[in-house]
Backbone atoms as SQL, in Angstrom:
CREATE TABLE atoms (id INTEGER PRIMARY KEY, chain TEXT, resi INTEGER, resn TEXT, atom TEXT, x REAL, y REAL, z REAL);
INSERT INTO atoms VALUES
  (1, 'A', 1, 'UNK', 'N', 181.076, 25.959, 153.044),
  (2, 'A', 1, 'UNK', 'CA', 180.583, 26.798, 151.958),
  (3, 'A', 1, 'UNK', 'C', 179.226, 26.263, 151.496),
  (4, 'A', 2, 'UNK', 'N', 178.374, 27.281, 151.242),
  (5, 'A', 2, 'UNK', 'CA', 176.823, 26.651, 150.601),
  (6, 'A', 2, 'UNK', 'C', 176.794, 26.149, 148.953),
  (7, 'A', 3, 'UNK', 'N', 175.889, 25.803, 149.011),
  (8, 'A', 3, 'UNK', 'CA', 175.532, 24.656, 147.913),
  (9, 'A', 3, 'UNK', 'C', 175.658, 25.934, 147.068),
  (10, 'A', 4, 'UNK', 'N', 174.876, 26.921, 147.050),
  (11, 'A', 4, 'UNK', 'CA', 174.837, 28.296, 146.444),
  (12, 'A', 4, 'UNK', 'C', 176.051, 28.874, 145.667),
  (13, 'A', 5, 'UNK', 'N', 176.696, 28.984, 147.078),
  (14, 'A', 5, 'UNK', 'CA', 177.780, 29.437, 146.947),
  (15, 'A', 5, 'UNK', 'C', 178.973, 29.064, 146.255),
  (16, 'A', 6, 'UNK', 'N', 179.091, 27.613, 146.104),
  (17, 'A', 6, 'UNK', 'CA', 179.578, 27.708, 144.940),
  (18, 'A', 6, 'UNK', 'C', 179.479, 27.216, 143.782),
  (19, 'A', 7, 'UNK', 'N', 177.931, 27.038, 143.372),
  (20, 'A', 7, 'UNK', 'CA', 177.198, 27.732, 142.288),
  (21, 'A', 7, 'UNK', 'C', 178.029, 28.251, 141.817),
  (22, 'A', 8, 'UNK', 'N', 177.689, 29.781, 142.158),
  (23, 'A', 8, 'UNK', 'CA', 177.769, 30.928, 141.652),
  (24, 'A', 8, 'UNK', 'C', 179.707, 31.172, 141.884),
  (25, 'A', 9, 'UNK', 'N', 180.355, 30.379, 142.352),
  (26, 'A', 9, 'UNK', 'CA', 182.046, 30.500, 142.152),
  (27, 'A', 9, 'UNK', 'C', 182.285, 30.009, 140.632),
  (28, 'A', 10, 'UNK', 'N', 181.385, 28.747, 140.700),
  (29, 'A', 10, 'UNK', 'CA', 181.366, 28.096, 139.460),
  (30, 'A', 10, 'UNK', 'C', 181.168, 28.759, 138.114),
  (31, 'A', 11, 'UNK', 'N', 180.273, 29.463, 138.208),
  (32, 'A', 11, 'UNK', 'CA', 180.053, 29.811, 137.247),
  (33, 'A', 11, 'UNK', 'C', 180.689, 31.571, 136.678),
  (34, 'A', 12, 'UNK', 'N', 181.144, 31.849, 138.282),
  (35, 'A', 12, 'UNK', 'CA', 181.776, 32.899, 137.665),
  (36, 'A', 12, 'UNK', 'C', 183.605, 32.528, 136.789),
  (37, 'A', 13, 'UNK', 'N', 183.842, 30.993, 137.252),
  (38, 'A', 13, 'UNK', 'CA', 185.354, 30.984, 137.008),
  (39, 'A', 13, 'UNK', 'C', 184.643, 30.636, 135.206),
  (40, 'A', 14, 'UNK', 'N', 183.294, 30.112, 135.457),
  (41, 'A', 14, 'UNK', 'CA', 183.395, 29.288, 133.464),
  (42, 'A', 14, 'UNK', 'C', 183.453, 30.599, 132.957),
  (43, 'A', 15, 'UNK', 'N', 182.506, 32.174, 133.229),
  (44, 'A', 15, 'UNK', 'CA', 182.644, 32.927, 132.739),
  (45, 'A', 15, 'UNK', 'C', 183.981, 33.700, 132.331),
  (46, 'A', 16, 'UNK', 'N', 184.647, 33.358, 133.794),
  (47, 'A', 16, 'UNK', 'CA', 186.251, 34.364, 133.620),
  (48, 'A', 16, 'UNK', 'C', 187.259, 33.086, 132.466),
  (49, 'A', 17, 'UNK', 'N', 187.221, 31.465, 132.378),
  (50, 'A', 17, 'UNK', 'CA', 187.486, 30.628, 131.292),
  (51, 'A', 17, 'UNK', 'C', 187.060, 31.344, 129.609),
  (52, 'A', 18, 'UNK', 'N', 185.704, 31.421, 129.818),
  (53, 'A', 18, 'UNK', 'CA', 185.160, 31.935, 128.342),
  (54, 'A', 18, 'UNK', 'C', 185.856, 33.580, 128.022),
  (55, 'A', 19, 'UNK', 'N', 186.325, 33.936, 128.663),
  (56, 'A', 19, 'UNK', 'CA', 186.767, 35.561, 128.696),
  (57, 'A', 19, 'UNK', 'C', 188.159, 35.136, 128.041),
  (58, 'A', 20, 'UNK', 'N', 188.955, 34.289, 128.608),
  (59, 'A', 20, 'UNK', 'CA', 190.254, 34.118, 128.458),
  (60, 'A', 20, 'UNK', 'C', 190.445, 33.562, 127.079),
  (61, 'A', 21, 'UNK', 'N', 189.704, 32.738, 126.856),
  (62, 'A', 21, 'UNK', 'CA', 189.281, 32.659, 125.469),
  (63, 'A', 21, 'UNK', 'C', 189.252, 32.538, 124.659),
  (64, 'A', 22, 'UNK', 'N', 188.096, 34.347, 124.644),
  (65, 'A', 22, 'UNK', 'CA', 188.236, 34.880, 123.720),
  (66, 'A', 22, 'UNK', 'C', 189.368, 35.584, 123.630),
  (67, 'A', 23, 'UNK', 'N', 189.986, 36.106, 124.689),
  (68, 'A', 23, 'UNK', 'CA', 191.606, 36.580, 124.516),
  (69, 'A', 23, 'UNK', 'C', 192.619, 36.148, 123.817),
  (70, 'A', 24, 'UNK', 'N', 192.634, 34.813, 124.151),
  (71, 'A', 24, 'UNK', 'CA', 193.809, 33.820, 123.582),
  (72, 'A', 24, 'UNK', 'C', 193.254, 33.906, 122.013),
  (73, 'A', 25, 'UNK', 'N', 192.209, 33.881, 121.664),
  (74, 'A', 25, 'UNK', 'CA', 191.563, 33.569, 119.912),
  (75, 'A', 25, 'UNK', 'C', 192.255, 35.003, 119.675),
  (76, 'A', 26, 'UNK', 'N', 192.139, 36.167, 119.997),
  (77, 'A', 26, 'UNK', 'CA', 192.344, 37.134, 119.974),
  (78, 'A', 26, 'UNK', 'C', 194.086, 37.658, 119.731),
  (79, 'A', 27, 'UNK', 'N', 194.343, 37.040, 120.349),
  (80, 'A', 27, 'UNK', 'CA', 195.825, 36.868, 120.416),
  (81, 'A', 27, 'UNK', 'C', 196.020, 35.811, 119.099),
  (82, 'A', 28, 'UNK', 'N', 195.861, 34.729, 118.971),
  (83, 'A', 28, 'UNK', 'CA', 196.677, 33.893, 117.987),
  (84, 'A', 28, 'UNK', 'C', 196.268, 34.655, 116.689),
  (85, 'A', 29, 'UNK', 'N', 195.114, 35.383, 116.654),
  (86, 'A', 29, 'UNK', 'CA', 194.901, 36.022, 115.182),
  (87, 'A', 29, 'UNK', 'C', 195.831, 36.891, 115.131),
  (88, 'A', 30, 'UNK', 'N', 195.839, 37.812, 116.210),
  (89, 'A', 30, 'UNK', 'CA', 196.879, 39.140, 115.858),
  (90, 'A', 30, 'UNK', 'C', 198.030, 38.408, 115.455),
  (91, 'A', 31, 'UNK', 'N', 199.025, 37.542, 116.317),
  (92, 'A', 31, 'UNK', 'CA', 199.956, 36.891, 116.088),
  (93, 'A', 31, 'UNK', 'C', 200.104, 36.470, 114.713),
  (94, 'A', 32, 'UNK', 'N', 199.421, 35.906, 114.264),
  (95, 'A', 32, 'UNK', 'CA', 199.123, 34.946, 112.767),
  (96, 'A', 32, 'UNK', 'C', 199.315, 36.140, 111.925),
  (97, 'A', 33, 'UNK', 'N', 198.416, 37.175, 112.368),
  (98, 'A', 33, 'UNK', 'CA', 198.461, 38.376, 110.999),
  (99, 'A', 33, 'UNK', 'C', 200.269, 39.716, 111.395),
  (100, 'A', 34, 'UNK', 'N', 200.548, 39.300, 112.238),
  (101, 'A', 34, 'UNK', 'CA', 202.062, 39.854, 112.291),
  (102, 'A', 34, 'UNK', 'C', 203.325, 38.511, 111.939),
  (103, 'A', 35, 'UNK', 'N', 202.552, 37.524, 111.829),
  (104, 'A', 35, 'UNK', 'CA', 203.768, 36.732, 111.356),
  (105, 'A', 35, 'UNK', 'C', 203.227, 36.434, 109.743),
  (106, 'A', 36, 'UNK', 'N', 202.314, 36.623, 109.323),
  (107, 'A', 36, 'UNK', 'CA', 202.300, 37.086, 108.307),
  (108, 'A', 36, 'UNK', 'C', 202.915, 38.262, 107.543),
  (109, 'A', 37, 'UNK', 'N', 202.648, 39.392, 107.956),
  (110, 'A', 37, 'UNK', 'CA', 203.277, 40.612, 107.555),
  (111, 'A', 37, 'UNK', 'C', 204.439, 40.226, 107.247),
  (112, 'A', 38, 'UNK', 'N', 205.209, 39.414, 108.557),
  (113, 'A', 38, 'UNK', 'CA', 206.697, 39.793, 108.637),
  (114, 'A', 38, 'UNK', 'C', 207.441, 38.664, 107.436),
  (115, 'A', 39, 'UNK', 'N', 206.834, 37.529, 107.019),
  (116, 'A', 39, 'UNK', 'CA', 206.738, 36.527, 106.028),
  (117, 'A', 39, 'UNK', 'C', 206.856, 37.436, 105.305),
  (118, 'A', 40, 'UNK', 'N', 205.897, 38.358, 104.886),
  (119, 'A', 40, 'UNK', 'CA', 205.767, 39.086, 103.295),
  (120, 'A', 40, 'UNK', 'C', 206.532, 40.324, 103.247),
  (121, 'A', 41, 'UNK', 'N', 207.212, 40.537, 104.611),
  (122, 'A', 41, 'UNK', 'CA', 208.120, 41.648, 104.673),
  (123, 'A', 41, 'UNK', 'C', 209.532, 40.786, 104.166),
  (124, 'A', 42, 'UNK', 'N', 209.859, 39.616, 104.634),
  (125, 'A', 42, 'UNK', 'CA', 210.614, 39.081, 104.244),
  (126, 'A', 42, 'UNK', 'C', 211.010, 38.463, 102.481),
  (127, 'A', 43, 'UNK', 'N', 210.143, 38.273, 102.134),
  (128, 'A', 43, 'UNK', 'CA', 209.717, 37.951, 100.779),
  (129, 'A', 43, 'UNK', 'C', 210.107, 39.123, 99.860),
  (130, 'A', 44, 'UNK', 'N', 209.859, 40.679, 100.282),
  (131, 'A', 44, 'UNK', 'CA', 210.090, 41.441, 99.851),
  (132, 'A', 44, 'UNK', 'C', 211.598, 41.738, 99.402),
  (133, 'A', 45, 'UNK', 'N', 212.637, 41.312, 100.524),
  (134, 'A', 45, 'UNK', 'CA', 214.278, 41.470, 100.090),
  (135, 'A', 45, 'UNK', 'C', 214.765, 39.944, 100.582),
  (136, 'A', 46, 'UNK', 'N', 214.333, 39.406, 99.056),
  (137, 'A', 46, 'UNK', 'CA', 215.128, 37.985, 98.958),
  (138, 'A', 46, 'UNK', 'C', 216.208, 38.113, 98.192),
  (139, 'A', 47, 'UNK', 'N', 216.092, 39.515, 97.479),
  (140, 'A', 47, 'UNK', 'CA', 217.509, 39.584, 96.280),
  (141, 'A', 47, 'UNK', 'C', 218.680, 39.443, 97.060),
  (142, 'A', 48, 'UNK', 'N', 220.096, 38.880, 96.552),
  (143, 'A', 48, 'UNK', 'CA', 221.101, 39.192, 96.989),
  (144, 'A', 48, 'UNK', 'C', 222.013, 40.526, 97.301),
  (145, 'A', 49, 'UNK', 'N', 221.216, 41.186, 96.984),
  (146, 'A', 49, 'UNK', 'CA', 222.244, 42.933, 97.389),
  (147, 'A', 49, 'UNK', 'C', 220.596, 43.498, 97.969),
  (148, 'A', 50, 'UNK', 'N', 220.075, 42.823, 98.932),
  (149, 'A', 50, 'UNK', 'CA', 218.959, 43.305, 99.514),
  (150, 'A', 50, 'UNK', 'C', 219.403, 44.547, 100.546),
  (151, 'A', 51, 'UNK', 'N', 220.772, 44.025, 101.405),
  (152, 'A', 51, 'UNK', 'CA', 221.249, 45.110, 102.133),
  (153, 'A', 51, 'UNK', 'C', 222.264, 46.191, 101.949),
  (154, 'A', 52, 'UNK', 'N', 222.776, 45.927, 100.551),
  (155, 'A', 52, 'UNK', 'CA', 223.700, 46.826, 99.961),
  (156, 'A', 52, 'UNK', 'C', 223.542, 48.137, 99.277);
């Protein structure tokens, strides 16, 4: 394989790394803001006849 060649492997895997990422950042926020919700959904029926 040329010197070139994988250069440019190189730098396409840091690019497809930096992609993933931003995915994963992407992901732990959504995550964070649905385990939030579900915290404050929970919070909502702490009474004891919450299901009655």
């Amino acid at each position: 394989m040329k010197e070139a060649d994988k250069t440019k492997n190189v730098q396409e895997l840091s690019r497809e790394v930096k992609d993933m990422r931003k995915e994963i950042d992407s992901m732990k926020e959504l995550l964070g803001g649905l385990i939030k919700v579900m915290m404050d959904h929970d919070d909502q029926f702490s009474d004891e006849d919450e299901y009655n």
